[in-house]
DRENDO-1510 file (C-alpha; in Angstrom, 1 decimal, always signed):
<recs>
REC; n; res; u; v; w
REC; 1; UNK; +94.3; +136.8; +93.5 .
REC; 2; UNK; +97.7; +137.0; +91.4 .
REC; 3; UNK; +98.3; +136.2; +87.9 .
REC; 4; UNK; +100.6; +133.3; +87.8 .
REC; 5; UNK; +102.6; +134.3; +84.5 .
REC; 6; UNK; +106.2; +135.3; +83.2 .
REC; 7; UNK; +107.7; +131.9; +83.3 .
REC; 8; UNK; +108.9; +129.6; +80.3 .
REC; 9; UNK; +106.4; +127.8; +78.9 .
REC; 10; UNK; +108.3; +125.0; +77.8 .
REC; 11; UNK; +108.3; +124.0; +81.9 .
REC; 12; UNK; +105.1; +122.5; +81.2 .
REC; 13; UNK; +106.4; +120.4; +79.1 .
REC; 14; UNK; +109.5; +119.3; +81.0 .
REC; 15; UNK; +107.3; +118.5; +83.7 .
REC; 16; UNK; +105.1; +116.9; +82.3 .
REC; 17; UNK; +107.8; +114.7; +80.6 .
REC; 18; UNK; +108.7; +113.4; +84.1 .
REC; 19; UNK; +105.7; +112.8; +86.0 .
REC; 20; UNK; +103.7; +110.9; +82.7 .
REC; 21; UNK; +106.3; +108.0; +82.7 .
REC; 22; UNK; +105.4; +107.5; +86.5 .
REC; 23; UNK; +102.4; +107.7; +86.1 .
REC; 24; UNK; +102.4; +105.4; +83.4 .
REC; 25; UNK; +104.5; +103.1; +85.8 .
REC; 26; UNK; +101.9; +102.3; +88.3 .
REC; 27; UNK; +99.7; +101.4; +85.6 .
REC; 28; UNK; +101.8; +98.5; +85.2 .
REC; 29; UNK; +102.5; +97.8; +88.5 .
REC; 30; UNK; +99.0; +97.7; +88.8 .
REC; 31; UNK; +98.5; +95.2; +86.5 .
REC; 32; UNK; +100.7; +93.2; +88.6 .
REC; 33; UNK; +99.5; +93.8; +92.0 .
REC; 34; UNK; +95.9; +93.5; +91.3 .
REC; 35; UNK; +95.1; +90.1; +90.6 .
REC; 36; UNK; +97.5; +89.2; +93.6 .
REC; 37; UNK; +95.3; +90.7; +95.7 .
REC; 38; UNK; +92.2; +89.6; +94.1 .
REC; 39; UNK; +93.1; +86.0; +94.3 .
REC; 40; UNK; +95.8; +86.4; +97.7 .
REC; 41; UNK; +96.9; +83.3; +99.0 .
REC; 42; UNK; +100.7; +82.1; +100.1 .
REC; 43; UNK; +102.3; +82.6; +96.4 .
REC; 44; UNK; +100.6; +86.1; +95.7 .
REC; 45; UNK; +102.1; +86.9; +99.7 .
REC; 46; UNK; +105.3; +86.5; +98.7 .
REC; 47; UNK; +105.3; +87.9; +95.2 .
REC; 48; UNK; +104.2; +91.0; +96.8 .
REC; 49; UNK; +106.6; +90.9; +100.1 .
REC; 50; UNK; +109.2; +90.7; +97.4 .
REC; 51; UNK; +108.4; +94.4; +96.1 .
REC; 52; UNK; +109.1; +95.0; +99.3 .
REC; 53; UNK; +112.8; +95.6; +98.5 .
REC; 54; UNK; +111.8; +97.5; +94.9 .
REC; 55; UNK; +110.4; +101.2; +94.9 .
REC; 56; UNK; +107.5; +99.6; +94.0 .
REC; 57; UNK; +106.6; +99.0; +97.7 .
REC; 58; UNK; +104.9; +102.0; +98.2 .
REC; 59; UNK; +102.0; +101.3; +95.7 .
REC; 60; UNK; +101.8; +97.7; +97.0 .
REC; 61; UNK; +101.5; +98.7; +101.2 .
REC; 62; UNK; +98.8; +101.1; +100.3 .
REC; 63; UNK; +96.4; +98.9; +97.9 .
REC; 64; UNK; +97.2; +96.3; +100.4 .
REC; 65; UNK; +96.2; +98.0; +103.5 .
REC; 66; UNK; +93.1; +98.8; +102.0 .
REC; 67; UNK; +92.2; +95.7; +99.9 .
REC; 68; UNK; +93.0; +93.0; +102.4 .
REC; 69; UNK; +92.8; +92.7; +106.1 .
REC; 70; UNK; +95.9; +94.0; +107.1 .
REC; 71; UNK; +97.6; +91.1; +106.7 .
REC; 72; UNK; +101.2; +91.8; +105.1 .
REC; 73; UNK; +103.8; +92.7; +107.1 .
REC; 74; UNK; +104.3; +96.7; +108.1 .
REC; 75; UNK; +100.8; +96.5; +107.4 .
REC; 76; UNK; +99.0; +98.8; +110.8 .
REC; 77; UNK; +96.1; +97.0; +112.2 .
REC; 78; UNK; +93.2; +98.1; +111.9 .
REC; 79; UNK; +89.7; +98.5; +113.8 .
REC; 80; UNK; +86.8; +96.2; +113.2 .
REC; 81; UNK; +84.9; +98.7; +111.3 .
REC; 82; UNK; +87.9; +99.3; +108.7 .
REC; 83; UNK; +88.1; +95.7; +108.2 .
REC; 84; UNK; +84.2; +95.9; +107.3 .
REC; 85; UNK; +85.1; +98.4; +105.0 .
REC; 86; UNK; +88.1; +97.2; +103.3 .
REC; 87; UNK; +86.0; +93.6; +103.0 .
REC; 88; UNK; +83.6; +95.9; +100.7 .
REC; 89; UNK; +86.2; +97.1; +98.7 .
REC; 90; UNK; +88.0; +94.2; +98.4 .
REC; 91; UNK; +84.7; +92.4; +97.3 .
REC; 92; UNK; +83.8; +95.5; +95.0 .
REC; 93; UNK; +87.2; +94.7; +93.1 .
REC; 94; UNK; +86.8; +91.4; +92.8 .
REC; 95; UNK; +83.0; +92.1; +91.3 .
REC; 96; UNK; +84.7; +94.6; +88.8 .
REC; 97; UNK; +87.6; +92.6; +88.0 .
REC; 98; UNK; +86.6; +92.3; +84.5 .
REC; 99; UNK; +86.2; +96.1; +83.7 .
REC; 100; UNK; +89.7; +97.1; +85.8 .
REC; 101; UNK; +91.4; +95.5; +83.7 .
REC; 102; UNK; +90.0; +96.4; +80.4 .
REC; 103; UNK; +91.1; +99.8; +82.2 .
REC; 104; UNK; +94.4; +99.4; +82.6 .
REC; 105; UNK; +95.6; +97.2; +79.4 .
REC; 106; UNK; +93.2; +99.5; +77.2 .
REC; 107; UNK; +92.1; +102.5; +78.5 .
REC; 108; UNK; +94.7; +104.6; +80.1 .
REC; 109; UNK; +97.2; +104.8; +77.9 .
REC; 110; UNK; +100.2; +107.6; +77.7 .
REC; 111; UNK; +98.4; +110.0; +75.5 .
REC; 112; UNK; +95.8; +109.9; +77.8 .
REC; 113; UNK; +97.9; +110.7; +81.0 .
REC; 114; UNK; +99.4; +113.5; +79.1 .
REC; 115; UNK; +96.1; +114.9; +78.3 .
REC; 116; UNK; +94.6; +114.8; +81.7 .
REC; 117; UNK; +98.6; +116.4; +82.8 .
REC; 118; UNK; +98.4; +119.3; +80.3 .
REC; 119; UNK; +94.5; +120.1; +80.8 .
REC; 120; UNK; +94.4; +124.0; +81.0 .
REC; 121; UNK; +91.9; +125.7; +83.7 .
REC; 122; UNK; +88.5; +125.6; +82.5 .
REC; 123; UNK; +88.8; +122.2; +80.4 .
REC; 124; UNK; +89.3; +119.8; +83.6 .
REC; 125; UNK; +86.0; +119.1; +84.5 .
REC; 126; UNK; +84.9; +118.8; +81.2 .
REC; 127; UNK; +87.5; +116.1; +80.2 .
REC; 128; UNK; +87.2; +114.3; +83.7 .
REC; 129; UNK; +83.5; +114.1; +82.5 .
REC; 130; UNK; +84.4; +112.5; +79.5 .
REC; 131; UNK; +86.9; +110.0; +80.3 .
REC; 132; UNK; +84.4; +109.1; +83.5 .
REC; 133; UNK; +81.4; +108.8; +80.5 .
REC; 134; UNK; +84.4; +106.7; +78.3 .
REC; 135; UNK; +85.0; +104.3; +81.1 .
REC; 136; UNK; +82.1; +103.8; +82.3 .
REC; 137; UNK; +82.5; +105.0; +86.1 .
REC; 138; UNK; +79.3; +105.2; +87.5 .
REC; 139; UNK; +77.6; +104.9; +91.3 .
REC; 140; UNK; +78.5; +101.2; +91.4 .
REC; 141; UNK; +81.8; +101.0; +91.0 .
REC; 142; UNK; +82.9; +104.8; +91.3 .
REC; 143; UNK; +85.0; +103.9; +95.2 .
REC; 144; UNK; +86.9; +100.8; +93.1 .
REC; 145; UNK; +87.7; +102.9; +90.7 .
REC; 146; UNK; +88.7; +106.3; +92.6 .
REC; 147; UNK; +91.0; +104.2; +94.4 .
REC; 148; UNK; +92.9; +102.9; +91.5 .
REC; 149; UNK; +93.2; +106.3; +90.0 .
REC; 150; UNK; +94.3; +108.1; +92.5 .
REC; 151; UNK; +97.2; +105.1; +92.8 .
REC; 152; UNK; +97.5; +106.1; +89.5 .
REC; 153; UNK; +97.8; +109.9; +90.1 .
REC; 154; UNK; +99.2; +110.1; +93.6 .
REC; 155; UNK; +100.8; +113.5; +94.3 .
REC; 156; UNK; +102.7; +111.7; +96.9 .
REC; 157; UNK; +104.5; +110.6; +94.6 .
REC; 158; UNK; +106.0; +113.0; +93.1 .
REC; 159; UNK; +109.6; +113.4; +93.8 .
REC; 160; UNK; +110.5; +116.1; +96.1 .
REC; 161; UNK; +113.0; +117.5; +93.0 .
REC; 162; UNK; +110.3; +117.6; +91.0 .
REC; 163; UNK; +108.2; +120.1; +93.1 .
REC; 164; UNK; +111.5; +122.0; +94.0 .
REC; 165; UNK; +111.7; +122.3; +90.5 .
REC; 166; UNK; +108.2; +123.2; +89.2 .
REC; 167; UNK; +108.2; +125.9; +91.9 .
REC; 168; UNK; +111.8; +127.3; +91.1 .
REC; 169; UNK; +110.6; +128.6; +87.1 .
REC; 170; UNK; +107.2; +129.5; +88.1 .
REC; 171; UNK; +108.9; +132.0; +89.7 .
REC; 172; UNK; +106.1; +132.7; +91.9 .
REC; 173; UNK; +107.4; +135.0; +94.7 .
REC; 174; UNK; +104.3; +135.7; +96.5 .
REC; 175; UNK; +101.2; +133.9; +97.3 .
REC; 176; UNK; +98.4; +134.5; +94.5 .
REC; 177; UNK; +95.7; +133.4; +96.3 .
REC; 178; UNK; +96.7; +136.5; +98.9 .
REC; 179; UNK; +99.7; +138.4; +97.6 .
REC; 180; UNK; +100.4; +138.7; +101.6 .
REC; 181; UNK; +103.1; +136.0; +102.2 .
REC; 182; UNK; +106.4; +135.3; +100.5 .
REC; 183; UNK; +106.5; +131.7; +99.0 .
REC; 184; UNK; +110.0; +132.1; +97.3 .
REC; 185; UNK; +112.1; +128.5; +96.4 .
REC; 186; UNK; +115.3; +128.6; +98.6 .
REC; 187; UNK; +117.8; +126.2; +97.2 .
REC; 188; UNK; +121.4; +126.2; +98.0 .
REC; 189; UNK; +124.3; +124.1; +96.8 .
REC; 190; UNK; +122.2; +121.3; +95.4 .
REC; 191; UNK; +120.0; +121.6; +98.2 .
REC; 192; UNK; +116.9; +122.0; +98.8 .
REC; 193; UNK; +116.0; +124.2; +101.5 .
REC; 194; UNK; +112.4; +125.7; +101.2 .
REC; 195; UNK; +109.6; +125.7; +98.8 .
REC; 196; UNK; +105.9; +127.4; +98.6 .
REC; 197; UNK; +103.3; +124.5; +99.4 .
REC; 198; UNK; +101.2; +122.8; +96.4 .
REC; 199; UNK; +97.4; +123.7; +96.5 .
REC; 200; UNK; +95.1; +121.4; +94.6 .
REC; 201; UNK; +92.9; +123.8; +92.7 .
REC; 202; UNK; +90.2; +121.7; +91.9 .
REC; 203; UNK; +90.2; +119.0; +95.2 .
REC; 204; UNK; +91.8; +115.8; +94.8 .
REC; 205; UNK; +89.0; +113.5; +96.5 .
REC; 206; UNK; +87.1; +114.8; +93.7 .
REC; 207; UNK; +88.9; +115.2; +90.8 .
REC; 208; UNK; +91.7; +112.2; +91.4 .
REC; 209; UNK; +93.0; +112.4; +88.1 .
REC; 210; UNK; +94.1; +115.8; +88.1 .
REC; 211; UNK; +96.3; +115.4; +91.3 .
REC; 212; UNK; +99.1; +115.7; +90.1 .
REC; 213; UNK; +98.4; +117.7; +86.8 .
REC; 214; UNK; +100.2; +121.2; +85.6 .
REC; 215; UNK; +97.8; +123.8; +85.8 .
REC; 216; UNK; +96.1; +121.6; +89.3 .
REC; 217; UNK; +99.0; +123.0; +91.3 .
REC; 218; UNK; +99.0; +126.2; +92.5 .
REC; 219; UNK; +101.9; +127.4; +94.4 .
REC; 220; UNK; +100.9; +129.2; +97.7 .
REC; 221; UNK; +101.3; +129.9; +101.4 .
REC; 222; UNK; +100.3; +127.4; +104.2 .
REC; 223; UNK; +97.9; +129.6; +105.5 .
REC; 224; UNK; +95.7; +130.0; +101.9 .
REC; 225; UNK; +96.6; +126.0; +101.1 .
REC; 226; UNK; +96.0; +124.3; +104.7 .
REC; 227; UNK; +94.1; +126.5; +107.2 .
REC; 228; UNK; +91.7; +128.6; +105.0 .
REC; 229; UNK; +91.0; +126.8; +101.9 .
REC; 230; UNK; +92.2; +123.0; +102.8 .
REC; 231; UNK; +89.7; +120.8; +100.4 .
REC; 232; UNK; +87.0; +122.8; +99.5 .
REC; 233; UNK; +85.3; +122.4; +96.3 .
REC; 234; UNK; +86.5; +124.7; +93.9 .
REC; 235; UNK; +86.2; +125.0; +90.2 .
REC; 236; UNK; +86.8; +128.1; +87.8 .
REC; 237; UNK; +82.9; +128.8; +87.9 .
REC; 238; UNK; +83.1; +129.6; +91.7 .
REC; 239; UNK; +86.5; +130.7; +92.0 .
REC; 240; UNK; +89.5; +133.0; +90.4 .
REC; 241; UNK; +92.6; +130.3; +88.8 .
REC; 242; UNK; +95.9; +131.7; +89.0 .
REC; 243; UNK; +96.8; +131.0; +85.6 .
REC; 244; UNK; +94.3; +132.8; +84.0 .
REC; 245; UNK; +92.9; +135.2; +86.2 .
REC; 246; UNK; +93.2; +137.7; +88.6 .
REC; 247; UNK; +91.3; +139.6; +91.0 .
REC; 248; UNK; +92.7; +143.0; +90.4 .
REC; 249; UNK; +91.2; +143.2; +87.1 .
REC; 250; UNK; +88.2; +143.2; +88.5 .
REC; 251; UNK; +87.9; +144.2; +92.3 .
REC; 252; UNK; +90.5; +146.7; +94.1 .
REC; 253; UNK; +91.4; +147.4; +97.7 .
REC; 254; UNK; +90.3; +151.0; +99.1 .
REC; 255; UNK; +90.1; +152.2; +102.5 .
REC; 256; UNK; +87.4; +153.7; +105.0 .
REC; 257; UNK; +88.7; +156.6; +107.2 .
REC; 258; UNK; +87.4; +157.5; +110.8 .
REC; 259; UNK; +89.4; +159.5; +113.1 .
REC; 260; UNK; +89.2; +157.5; +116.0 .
REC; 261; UNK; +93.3; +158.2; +116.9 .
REC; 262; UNK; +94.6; +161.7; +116.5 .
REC; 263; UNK; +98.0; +160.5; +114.2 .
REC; 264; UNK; +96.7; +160.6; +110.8 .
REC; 265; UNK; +98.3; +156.9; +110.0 .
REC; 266; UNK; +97.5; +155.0; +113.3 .
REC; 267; UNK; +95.7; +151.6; +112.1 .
REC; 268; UNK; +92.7; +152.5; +114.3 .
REC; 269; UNK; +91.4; +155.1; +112.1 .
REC; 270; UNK; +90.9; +152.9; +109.0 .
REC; 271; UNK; +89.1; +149.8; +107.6 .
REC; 272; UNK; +90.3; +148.0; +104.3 .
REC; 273; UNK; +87.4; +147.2; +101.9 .
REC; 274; UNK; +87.5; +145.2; +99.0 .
REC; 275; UNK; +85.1; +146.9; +96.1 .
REC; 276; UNK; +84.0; +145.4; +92.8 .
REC; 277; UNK; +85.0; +147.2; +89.4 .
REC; 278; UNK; +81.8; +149.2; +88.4 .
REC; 279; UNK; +80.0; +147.0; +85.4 .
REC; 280; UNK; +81.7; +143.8; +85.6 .
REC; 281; UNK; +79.4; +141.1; +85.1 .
REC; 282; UNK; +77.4; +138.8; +87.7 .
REC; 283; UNK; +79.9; +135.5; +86.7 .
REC; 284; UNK; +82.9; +137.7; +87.6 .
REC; 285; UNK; +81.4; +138.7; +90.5 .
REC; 286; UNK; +79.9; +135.8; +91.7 .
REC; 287; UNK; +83.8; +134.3; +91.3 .
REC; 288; UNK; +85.3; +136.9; +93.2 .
REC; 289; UNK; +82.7; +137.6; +96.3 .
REC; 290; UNK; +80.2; +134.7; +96.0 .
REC; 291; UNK; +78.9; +133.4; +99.2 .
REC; 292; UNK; +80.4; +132.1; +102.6 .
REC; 293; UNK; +81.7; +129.2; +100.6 .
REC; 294; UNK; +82.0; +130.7; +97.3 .
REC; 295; UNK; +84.1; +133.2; +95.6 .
REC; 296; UNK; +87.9; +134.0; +95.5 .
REC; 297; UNK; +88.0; +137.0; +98.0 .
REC; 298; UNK; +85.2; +135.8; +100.2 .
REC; 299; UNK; +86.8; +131.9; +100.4 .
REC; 300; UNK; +90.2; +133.3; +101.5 .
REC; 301; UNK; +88.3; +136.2; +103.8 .
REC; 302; UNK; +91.0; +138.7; +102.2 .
REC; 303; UNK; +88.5; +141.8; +103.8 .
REC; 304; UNK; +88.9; +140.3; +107.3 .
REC; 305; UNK; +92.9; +139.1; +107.1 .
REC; 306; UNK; +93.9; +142.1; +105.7 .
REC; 307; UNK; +92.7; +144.5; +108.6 .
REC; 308; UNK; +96.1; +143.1; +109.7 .
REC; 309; UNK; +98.0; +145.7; +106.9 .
REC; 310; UNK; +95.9; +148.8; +108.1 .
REC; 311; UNK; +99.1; +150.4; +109.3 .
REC; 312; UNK; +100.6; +150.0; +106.0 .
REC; 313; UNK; +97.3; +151.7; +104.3 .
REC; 314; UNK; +97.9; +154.6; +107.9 .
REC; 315; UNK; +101.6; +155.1; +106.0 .
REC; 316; UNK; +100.8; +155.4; +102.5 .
REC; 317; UNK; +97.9; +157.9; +103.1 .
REC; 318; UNK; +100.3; +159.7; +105.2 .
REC; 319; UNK; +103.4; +159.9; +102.1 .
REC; 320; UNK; +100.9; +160.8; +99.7 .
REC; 321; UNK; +99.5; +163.7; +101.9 .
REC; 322; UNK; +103.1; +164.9; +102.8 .
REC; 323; UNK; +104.2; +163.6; +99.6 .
REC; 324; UNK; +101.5; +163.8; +96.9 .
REC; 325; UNK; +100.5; +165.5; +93.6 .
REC; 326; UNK; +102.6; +168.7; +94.7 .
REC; 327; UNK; +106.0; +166.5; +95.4 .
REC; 328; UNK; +105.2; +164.2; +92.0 .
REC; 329; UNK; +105.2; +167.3; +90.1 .
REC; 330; UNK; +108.5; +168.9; +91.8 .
REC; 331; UNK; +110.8; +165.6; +91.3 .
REC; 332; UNK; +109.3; +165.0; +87.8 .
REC; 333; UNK; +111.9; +167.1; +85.7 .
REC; 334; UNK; +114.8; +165.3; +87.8 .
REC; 335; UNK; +113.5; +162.0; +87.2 .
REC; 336; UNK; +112.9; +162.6; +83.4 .
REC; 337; UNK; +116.8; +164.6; +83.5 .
REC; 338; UNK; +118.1; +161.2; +85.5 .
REC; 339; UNK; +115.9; +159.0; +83.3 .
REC; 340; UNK; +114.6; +157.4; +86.1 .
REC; 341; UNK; +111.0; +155.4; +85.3 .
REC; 342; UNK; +107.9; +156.2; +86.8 .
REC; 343; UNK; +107.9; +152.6; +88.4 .
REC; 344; UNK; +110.9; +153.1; +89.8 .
REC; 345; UNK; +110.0; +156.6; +91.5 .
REC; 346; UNK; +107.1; +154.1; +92.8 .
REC; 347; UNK; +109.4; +151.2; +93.7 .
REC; 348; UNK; +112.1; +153.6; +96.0 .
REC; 349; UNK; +109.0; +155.8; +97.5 .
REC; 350; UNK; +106.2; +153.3; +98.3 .
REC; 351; UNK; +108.6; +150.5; +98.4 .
REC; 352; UNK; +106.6; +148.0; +96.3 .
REC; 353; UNK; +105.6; +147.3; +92.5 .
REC; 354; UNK; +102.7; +148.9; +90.5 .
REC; 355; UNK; +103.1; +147.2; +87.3 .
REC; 356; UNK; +100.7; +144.3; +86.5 .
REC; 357; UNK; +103.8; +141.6; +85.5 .
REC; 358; UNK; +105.2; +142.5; +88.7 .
REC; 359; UNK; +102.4; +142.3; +91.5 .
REC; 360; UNK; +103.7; +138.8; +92.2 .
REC; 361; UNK; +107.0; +139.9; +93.0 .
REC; 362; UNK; +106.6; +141.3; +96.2 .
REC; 363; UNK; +103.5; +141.1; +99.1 .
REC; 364; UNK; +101.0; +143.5; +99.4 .
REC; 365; UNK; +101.8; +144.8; +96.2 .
REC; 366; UNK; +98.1; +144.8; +95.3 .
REC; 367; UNK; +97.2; +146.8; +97.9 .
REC; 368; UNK; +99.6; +149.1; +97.8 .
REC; 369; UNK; +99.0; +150.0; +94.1 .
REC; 370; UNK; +95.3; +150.3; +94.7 .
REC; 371; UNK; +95.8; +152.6; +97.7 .
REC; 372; UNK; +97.9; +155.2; +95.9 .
REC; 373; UNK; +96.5; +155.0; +92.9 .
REC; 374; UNK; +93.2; +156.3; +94.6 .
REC; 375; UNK; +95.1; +158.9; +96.8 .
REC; 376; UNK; +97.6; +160.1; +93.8 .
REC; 377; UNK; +95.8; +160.1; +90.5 .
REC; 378; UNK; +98.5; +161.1; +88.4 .
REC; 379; UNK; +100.3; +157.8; +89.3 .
REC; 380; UNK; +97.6; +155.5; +87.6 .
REC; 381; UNK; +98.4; +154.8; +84.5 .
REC; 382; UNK; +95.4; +154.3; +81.9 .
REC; 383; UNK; +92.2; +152.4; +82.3 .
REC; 384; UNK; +92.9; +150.0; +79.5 .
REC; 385; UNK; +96.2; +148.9; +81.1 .
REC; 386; UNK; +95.4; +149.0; +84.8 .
REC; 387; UNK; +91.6; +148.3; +84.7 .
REC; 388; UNK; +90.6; +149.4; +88.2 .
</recs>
């Protein structure tokens, strides 16, 4: 797990200034939409088919699809036991009529939007809490009104500039959630060519109003986002957040060695463990290794992927043992006579980053640091600044 830092903060609030207005838009084209559908007939028909030609057509083919019967036009059909289930729905809205629209006219204002938009890691579940206590969501009508929120906050609608955007000044090279894949934002003459994919930290189907909020989206690769972690239940107590934590503060990579192949840096002969920091409490650790379903570095299986890299961990103990303490100590005077950094003596020789603001900048950068740092000594920098 990566640190998701170094950007401008003031993106949050650029982003946030463009995704609250649309937000704030569906509540009112909710207003609309809603007693059409609760009272359909001919007129309310073609009042929606006329949205048809709007952008608001999107909003109005998915509440319809699942409100009524399929009966609007590019409308799929759907199988007896959908209709049985959209007839439930459709009757729970009509039953909480009253209460959805107190909702919308009074309830979910702006300032609220931006509040549940800017909520930091750590405060989300709290404040769904108490906007879910506030509006009185409870067992009965909880499906009505997950429905209407996530309408509300639907990450599929946020523009595809948007994301291209929020990606480009995270500046996120690397995924956090691995550090093994580059996620970099390609664009090129006003084009948009490639972008990391957006995890939902905590999941949408159960936090719905934090789809589409800052600190909810985490860039990262397709292989943490869609086949690992997909929608499990995360939540800061069971789980490391990219924004503000990271696994190397607290756990490092180091390496088992059996001579199993008679070239010292042939894969074969090691096995890449991850170890806890000696002393760090049971919350920490519970976060990072947890159980099957818990935990940072046991939810993502970082042990097991990451037997993948053992020939990187076969080269580096190789350079240090041709290259160690002895060479480190010979170069030293040319490197302070060039004034040439430590990091970058580091950056030419092991050909990745050591410095904490940097581990994001380049994969396996993690595990590179942790791997000479345990072979070269000298090279660690102190305990307070590296904390291994």
């Amino acid at each position: 797990m990566i640190l998701i830092k170094g950007y401008d903060p003031k993106i949050i609030q650029i982003f946030i200034d463009k995704i609250a207005p649309k937000c704030l838009e569906r509540v009112q084209h909710l207003k609309k939409i809603i007693p059409l559908l609760i009272n359909y007939d001919d007129d309310a028909k073609t009042t929606l088919m006329s949205d048809k030609r709007t952008g608001n057509w999107a909003i109005v083919s998915s509440l319809s699809s699942v409100f009524l019967v399929g009966d609007l036009k590019a409308i799929k059909k759907h199988d007896d036991l959908n209709k049985i289930a959209q007839k439930d729905i459709h009757a729970s809205l009509i039953r909480f009529s009253v209460e959805i629209a107190n909702f919308l006219n009074t309830e979910i204002s702006d300032s609220v939007i931006r509040r549940i938009l800017e909520a930091k890691p750590g405060a989300q579940k709290d404040l769904q809490q108490e906007l879910f206590l506030k509006w009185d969501i409870n067992k009965e009508n909880k499906g009505i009104y997950y429905i209407i929120l996530h309408e509300i906050f639907n990450y599929n609608y946020i523009d595809k500039p948007i994301a291209y955007e929020l990606t480009f000044h995270l500046g996120v090279n690397t995924c956090p959630y691995c550090n093994r894949a580059y996620i970099n934002t390609i664009q090129e003459n006003d084009k948009d060519i490639i972008r990391p994919t957006l995890d939902h930290f905590l999941p949408k189907s159960a936090y719905p109003i934090f789809a589409v909020s800052f600190y909810n989206l985490i860039p990262s690769c397709y292989y943490c986002n869609s086949i690992i972690k997909r929608v499990l239940d995360f939540d800061t107590d069971t789980h490391i957040h990219p924004h503000s934590n990271e696994y190397g503060q607290d756990a490092y990579f180091d390496f088992e060695f059996e001579e199993l192949h008679t070239e010292i840096d042939h894969p074969s002969n090691y096995e890449i463990v991850i170890k806890p920091k000696k002393g760090i409490d049971s919350d920490t650790n519970k976060r990072l290794f947890g159980d099957d379903k818990k935990g940072s570095i046991t939810t993502f299986k970082l042990e097991a992927i990451y037997q993948a890299h053992r020939d990187v961990v076969g080269e580096l103990n190789k350079k240090c043992i041709k290259n160690g303490e002895f060479y480190l100590n010979t170069i030293q005077p040319f490197l302070d006579l060039l004034d040439t950094k430590k990091e970058d003596f580091f950056r030419f020789h092991f050909h990745n980053y050591y410095e904490n603001e940097n581990l994001n900048k380049r994969p396996l950068s993690k595990l590179t640091r942790d791997i000479v740092f345990k072979l070269i000594p000298e090279l660690k920098e102190s305990e307070s600044e590296i904390k291994l």
